[in-house]
N, C-alpha and C positions, 0 to 999 in steps of 0.2 A: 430089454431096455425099456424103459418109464419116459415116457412123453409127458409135458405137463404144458398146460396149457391157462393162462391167469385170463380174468376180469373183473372188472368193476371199479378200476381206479377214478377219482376225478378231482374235481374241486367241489372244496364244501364249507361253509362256514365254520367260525368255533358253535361248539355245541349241536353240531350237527351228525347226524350216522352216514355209515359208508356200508358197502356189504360185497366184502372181495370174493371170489371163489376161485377154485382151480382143478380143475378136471386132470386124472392122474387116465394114461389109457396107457398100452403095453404088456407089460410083465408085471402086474400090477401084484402077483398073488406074491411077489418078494416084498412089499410095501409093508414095512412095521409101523413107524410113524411117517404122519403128513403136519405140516405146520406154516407158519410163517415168519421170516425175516426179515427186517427193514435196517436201508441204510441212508443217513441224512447226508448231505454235502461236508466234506471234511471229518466225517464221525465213520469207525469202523460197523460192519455189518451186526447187528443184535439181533439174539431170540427177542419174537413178541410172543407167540404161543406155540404149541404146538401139543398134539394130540395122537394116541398111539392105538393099537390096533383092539384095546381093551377100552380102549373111548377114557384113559386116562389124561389126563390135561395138566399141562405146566404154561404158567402166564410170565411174562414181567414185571417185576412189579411195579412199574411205571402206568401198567394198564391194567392192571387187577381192578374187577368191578367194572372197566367201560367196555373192553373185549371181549368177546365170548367165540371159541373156535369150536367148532363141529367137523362131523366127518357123514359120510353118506356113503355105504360100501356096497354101491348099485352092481355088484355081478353078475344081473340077470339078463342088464344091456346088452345089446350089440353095436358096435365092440364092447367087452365089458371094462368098466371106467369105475376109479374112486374118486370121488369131489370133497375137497376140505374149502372149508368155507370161513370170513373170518368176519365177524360181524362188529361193527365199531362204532360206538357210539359215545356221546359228549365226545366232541374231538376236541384235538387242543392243538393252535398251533406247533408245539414241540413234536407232535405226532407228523408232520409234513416229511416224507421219506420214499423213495424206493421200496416196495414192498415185495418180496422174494416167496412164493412158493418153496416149499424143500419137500423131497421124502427121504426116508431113512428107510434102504431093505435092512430086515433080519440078519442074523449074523451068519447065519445058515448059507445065507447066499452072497456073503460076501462084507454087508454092511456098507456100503456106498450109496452116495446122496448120489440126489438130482433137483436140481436147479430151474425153475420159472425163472422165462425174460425180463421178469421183471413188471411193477405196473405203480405208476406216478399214484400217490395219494398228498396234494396239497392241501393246507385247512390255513384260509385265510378271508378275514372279511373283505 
């Protein structure tokens, strides 16, 4: 099982950056991709990025050019952990949402997500 663990939500101006992370620990060597999702009030859950175990990258294209997602595959930790990280910048009010951790194991072992609690990102003056 895949523990994940979010930070870095808060409030931030327009035009300002955010820099979310989320620590993946468990049975992490199932982990294909690590990414993120965001859901607004009234608006169904969306891909914002998300990033696969070859460092291949898929954006939205709402955020093409201000997000950029990363991955850190620290297996040498104790416990050993992967950290997907989502770095955000020029915000814009329309980006104000819920922002959701996800991973994806391989098919190999199943293929089943897992879900971050969750972490508020407001962008308001």
């Amino acid at each position: 099982q895949v523990r994940l663990v979010e930070s870095g939500g808060g409030l931030v101006q327009p035009g300002g950056s955010l820099r979310l992370s989320c620590a993946a620990s468990g049975s992490i060597f199932t982990i294909y991709s690590m990414g993120w999702y965001r859901q607004a009030p009234g608006k169904q859950r969306e891909l914002v990025a998300v990033i696969t175990d070859t460092d291949s990258t898929k954006y939205a294209d709402s955020v093409k050019g201000r997000f950029t997602v990363s991955r850190d595959n620290a297996k040498n930790t104790v416990p050993p952990k992967n950290t997907v990280y989502l770095l955000m910048n020029s915000l814009k009010p329309e980006d104000t949402a819920v922002y959701y951790c996800n991973t994806r194991d391989y098919s190999d072992y199943g293929g089943g997500e897992n879900w971050g609690q969750g972490t508020q990102v407001t962008v308001s003056s």
